[in-house]
C-alpha positions as CSV (number, residue, x, y, z in Angstrom):
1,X,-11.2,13.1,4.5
2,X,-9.7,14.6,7.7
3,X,-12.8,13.2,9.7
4,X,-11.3,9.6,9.3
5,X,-9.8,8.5,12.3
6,X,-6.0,8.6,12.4
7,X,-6.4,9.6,8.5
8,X,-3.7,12.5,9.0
9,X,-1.4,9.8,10.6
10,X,-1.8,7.1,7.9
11,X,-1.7,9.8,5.3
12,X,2.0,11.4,6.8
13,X,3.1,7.4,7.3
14,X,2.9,6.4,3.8
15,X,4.1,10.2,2.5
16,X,6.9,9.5,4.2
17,X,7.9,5.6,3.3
18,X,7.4,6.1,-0.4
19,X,9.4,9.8,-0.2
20,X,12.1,7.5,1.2
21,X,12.0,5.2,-1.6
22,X,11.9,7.9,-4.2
23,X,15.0,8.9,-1.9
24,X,17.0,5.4,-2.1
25,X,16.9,5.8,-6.1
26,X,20.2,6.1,-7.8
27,X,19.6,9.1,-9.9
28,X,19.9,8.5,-13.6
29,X,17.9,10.3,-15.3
30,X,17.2,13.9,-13.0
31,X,14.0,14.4,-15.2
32,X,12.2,11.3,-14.8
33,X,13.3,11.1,-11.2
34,X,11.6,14.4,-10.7
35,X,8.0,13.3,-12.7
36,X,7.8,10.5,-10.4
37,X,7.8,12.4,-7.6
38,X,5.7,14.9,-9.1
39,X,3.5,11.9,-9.7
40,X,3.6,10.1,-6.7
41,X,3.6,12.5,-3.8
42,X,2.0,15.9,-5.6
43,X,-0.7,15.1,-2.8
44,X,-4.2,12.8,-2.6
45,X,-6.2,11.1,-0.2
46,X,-4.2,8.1,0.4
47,X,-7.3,6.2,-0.1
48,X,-6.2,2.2,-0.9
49,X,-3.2,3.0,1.8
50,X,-5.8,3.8,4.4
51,X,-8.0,1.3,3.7
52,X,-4.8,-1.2,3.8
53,X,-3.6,0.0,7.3
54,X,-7.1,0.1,8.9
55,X,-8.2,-3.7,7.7
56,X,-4.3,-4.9,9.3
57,X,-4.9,-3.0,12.1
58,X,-8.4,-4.1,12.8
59,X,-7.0,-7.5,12.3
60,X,-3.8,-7.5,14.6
61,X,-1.6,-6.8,11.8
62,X,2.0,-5.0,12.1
63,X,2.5,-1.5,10.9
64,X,5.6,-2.2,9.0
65,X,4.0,-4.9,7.2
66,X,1.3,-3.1,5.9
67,X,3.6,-0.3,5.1
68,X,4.8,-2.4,1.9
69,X,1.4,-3.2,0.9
70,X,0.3,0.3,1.3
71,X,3.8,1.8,-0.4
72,X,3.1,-0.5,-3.4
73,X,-0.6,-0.1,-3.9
74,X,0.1,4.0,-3.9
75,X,2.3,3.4,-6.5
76,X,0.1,1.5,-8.8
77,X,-2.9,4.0,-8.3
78,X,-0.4,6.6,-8.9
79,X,0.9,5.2,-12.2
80,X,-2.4,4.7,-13.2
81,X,-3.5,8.3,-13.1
82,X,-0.2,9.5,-15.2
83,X,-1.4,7.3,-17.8
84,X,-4.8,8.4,-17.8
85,X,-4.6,11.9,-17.8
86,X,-2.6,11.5,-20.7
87,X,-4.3,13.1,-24.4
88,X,-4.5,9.2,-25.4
89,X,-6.6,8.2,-23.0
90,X,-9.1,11.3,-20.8
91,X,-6.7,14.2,-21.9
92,X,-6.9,15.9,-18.7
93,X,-5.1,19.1,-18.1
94,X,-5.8,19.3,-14.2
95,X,-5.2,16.9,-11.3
96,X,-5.7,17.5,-7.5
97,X,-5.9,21.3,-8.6
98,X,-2.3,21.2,-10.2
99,X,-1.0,20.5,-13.9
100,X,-1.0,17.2,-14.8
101,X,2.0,15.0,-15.3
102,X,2.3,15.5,-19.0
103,X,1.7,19.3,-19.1
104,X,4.0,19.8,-15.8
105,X,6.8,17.4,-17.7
106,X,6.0,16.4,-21.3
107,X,3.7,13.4,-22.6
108,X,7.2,11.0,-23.0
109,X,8.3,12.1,-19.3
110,X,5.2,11.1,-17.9
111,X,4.6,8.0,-19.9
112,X,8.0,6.9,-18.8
113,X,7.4,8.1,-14.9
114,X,3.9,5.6,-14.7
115,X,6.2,2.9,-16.3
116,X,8.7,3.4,-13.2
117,X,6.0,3.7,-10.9
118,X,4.4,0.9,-12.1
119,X,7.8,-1.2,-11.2
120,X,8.5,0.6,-8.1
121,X,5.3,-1.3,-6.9
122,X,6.6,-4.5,-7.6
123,X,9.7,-3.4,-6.2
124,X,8.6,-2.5,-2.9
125,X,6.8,-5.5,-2.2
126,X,9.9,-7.6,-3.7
127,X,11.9,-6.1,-1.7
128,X,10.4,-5.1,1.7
129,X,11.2,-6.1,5.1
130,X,8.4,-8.1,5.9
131,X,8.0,-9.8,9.7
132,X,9.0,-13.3,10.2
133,X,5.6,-14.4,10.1
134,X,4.3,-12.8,7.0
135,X,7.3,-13.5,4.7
136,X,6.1,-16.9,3.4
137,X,2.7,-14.7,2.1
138,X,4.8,-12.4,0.5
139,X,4.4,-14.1,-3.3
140,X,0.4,-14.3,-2.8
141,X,0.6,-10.6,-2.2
142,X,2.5,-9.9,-5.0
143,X,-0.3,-12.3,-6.9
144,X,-2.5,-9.9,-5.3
145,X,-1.4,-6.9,-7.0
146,X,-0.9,-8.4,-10.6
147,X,-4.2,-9.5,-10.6
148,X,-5.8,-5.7,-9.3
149,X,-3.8,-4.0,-11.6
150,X,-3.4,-6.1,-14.8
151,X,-5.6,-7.1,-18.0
152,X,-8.0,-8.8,-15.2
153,X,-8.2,-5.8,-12.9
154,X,-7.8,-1.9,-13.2
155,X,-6.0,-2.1,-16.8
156,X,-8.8,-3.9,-18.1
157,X,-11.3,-1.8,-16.7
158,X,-9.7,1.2,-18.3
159,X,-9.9,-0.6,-21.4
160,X,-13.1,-1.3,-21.1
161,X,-14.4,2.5,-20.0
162,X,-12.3,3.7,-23.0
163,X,-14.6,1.6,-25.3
164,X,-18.0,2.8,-24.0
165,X,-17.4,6.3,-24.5
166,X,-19.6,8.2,-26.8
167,X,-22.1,5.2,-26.3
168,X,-24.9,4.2,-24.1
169,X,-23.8,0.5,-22.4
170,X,-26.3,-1.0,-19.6
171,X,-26.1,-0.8,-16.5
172,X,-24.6,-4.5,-15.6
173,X,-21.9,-3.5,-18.4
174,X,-21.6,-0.5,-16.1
175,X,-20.3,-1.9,-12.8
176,X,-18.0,-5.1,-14.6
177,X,-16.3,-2.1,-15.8
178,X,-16.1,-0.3,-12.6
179,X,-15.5,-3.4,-10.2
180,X,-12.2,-3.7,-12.7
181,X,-11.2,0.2,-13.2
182,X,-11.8,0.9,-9.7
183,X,-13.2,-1.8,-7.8
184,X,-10.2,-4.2,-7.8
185,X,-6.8,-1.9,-7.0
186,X,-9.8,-1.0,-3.6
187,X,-10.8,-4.9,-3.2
188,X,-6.6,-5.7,-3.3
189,X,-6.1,-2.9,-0.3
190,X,-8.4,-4.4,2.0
191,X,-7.3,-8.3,1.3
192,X,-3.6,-7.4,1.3
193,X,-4.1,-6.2,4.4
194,X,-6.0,-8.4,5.7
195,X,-3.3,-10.9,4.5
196,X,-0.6,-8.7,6.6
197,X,-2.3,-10.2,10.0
198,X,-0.7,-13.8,11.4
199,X,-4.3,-15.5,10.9
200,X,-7.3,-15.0,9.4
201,X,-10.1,-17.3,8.5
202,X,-11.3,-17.7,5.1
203,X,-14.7,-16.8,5.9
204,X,-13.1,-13.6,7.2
205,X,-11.7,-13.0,4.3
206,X,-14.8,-13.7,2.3
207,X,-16.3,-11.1,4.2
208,X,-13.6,-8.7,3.5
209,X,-14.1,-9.0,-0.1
210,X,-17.9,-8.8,-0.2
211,X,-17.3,-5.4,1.8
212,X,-14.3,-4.0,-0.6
213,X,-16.3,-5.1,-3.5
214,X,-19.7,-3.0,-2.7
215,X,-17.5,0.3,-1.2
216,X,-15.7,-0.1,-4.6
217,X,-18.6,0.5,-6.7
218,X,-20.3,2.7,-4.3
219,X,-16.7,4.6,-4.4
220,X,-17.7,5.1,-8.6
221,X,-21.4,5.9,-7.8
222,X,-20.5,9.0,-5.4
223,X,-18.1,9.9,-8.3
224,X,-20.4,9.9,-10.5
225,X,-22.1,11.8,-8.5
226,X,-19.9,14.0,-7.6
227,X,-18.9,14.9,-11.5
228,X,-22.0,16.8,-12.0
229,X,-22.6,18.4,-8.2
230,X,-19.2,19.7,-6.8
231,X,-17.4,22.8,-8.3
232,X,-14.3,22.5,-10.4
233,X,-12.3,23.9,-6.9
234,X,-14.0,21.1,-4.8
235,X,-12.8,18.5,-7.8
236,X,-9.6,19.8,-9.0
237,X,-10.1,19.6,-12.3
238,X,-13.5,20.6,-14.6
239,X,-16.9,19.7,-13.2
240,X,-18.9,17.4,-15.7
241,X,-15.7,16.0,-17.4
242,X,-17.3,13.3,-17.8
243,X,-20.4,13.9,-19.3
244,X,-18.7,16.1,-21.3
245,X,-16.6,12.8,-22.5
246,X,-20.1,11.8,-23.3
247,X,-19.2,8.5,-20.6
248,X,-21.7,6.3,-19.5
249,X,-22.4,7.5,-16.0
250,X,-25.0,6.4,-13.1
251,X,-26.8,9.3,-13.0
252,X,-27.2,9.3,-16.9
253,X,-28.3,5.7,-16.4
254,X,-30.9,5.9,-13.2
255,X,-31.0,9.9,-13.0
256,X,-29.3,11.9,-10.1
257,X,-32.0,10.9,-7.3
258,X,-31.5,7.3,-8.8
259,X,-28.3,7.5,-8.3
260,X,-27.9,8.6,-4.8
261,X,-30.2,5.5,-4.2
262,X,-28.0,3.0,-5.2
263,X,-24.8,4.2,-3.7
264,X,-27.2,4.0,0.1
265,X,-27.9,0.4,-1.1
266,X,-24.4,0.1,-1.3
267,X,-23.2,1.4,1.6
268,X,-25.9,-0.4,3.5
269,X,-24.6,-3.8,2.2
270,X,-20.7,-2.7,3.3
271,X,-22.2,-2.0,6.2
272,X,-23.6,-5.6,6.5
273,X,-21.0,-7.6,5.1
274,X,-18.4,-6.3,8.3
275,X,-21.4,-7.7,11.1
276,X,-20.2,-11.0,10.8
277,X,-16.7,-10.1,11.4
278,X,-15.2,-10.7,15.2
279,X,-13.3,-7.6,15.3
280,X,-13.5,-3.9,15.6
281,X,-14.8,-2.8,12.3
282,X,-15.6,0.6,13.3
283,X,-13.0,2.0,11.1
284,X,-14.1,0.1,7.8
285,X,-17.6,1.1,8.6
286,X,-16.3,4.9,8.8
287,X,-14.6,4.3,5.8
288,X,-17.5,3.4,3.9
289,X,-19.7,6.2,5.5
290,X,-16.9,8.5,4.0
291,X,-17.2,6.8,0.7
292,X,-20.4,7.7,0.4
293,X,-20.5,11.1,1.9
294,X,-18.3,12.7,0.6
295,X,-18.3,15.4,-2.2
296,X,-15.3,15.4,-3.6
């Protein structure tokens, strides 16, 4: 990920914001304060923060402002992944090379730390300072983030990917799941951003989501991808998990070569979608290059 422009900076920006919420936290309970840090700033790409800050900043927007946005979307994604390395759900024992949540803590600790996570989100963008100008927007972005995250976005999805294991489904079945598990909490950090800038046009906008949409799946192609090609140190947890979950997968469904097909496709339509835009896109087109590149 280091290759990204100003990645590092974006990366040590939100690091910082949400250690300073953890920070502002009355301590109650020392344990669960302690899991949701474990949870939230253990380490990651910052991925959905990144791709907040460089759709505002291509689009005029203020730092600060996108700083909420990114704080709350981290939060969410980071919830998310307590929960779902939890034995209900994937069971996983590893994340980002460390123990998860519930084997670092205990299943109840971490159940209870994605809970708080989950409503630090909320929270933050509640809560936050936003400029003058972007204040009036700041119900539509919370709007935004129920809608990513909920029964109609990334919960859904999970639902939905919990169902179809240990069965074949098609390939259309395939990305609905994927455009909600993964696709929508992605889709949310480019149009909350995007929302963070004084004016936009609609068609902008429409552009925006076409573009977050196809980097989304292609985002779940690569992984697929990824699952059975990169090492368990590249990963951070065991290579093949999901096959070995017996998951639907796109190289199960259209073979490896078939595969890496469709996520160029992909990446070639991102690419696309961000020509009709009248601003610098050179960062969102990085971003998508990275998407697709990358193997891990």
């Amino acid at each position: 990920m280091s290759k990204l422009v100003d990645h590092d900076f974006y990366q040590q920006r939100i690091d910082n914001f949400l250690a300073d919420k953890l920070d502002q936290l009355a301590i109650n309970d020392e344990k669960l304060h302690q899991a949701m840090r474990y949870g939230l700033l253990i380490g990651g790409k910052r991925m959905r923060p990144y791709l907040a800050y460089i759709t505002g900043e291509a689009l005029g927007a203020n730092l600060s402002d996108i700083d909420g946005v990114a704080g709350a979307l981290e939060c969410i994604h980071a919830y998310s992944l307590l929960h779902d390395d939890l034995p209900a759900m994937d069971d996983d024992d590893l994340r980002r090379g460390e123990p998860t949540c519930h084997k670092a803590f205990d299943e109840a600790t971490a159940i209870l730390a994605g809970d708080s996570l989950q409503t630090l989100a909320f929270d933050i963008l509640a809560n936050h300072s936003f400029s003058k100008a972007i204040q009036p927007k700041q119900l539509k972005l919370i709007q935004q983030l129920i809608s990513a995250s909920g029964y109609q976005g990334m919960c859904g999805g999970q639902a939905l990917d919990l169902a179809a294991t240990n069965q074949q489904i098609p390939l259309a079945e395939l990305e609905v799941l994927h455009s909600l598990k993964t696709g929508a909490l992605l889709e949310a950090s480019v149009l909350m951003g995007a929302e963070c800038a004084v004016q936009v046009s609609e068609n902008d906008k429409k552009a925006l989501k076409e573009y977050a949409q196809l980097i989304g799946l292609a985002y779940q192609v690569q992984d697929d991808i990824i699952d059975i090609t990169s090492t368990e140190e590249q990963l951070g947890k065991p290579s093949g998990s999901d096959l070995a979950a017996n998951k639907s997968t796109y190289p199960a469904l259209l073979g490896l070569q078939g595969a890496q097909e469709k996520a160029e496709n992909l990446f070639q339509q991102a690419l696309q979608a961000l020509t009709s835009l009248p601003y610098n896109t050179h960062s969102l087109a990085e971003f998508a290059t990275f998407i697709v590149k990358r193997d891990h």
